[in-house]
N, C-alpha and C positions, 0 to 999 in steps of 0.2 A: 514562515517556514523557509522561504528560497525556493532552494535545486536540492535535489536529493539523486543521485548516482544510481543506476541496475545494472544488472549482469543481460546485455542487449540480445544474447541466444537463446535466453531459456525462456519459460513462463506459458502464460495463459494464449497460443495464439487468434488472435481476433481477425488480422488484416493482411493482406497477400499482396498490399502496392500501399504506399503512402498516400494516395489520393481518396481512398476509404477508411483512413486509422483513423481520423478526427472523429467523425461520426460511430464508428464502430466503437470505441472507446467511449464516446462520450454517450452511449445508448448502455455501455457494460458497467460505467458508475452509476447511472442514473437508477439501472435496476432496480440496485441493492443501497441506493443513494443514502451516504452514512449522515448526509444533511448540509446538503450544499445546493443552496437557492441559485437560479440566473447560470448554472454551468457553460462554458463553453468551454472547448476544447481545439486546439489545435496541433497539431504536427508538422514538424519541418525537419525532415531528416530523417533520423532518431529520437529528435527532443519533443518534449509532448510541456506544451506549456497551457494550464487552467486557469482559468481563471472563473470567477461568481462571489456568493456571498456564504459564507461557513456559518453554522450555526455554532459550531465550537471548534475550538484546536484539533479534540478527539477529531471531528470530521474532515476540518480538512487534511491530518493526519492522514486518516484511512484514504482516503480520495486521491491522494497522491500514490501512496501502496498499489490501490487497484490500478493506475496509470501505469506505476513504474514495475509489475511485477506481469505485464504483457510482453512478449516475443516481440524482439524487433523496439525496442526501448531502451535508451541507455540513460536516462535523465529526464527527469519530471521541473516543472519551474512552474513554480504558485505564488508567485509575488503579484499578481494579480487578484490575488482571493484576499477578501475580505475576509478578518476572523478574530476574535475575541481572543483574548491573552489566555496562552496555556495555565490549566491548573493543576496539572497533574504533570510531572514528573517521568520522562519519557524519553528510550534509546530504541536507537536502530540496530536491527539483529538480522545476517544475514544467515542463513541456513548453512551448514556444511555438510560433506558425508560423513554417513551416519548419525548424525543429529535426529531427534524423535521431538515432538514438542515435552514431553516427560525429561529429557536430559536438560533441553533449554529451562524448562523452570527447576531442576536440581540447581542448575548455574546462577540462575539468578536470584530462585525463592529458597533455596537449601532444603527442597523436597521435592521429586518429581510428582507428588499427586496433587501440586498446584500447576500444572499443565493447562487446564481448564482456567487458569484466569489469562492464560497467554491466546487461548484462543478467543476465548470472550472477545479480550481485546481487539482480534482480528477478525470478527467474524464477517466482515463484509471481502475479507483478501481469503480467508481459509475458514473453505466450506463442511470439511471433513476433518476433525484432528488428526489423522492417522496419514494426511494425504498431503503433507508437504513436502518441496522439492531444493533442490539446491541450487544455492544463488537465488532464491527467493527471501525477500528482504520482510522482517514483520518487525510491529511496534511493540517494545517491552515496556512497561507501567515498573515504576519505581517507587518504591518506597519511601 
């Protein structure tokens, strides 16, 4: 997967000094862990670079999300992570205003009432459909 880009103001905040992000981060994937064996996480800066072993693309997908969509983030880098060749078909979507996840899958499935597979997709980044924010970055599944 690489580097993947955030918007470094907004998101989820976890950490109030760099010297606690590693850990705090790396306890906020492991939660809800979308399936990433051996995690470790480090920060230097703003960049948050993982590393372990993915169970699938999907995971470390999301795993990089939950990294890069914390306060205080401006890039995630997973060239460290071990992981199985993606099989599904898959863009990066950044939230704008007024965006709903209903308008996101009108754009992309040509019906808002497939919303519910955009969150599927994210449920370990977005815990409420109703409650996403801007410059919040989620995975679209393509067809």
């Amino acid at each position: 997967m690489g580097m993947l880009n955030f918007a470094k103001n907004i998101g989820k905040k976890l950490f109030s000094n760099v010297a606690e992000a590693s850990e705090n981060i790396k306890s906020y994937i492991n939660k809800d862990n979308p399936g990433i064996n051996n995690l470790e996480v480090t920060v230097e800066d703003d960049v948050v670079s993982i590393s372990g072993d993915a169970e699938s693309a999907a995971a470390l997908e999301k795993a990089v999300l939950m990294a890069g969509n914390v306060k205080g983030v401006s890039e995630v880098r997973s060239d460290a992570v071990t992981a199985p060749a993606a099989t599904e078909k898959v863009e990066y979507y950044e939230i704008v205003l007024g965006d709903t996840l209903s308008a996101v899958a009108k754009k992309y499935y040509g019906k808002s009432s497939a919303y519910m597979r955009i969150f599927e997709a994210n449920r370990e980044v977005i815990k409420d459909p109703d409650k996403i924010y801007v410059g919040q970055k989620l995975r679209i599944l393509l067809d």
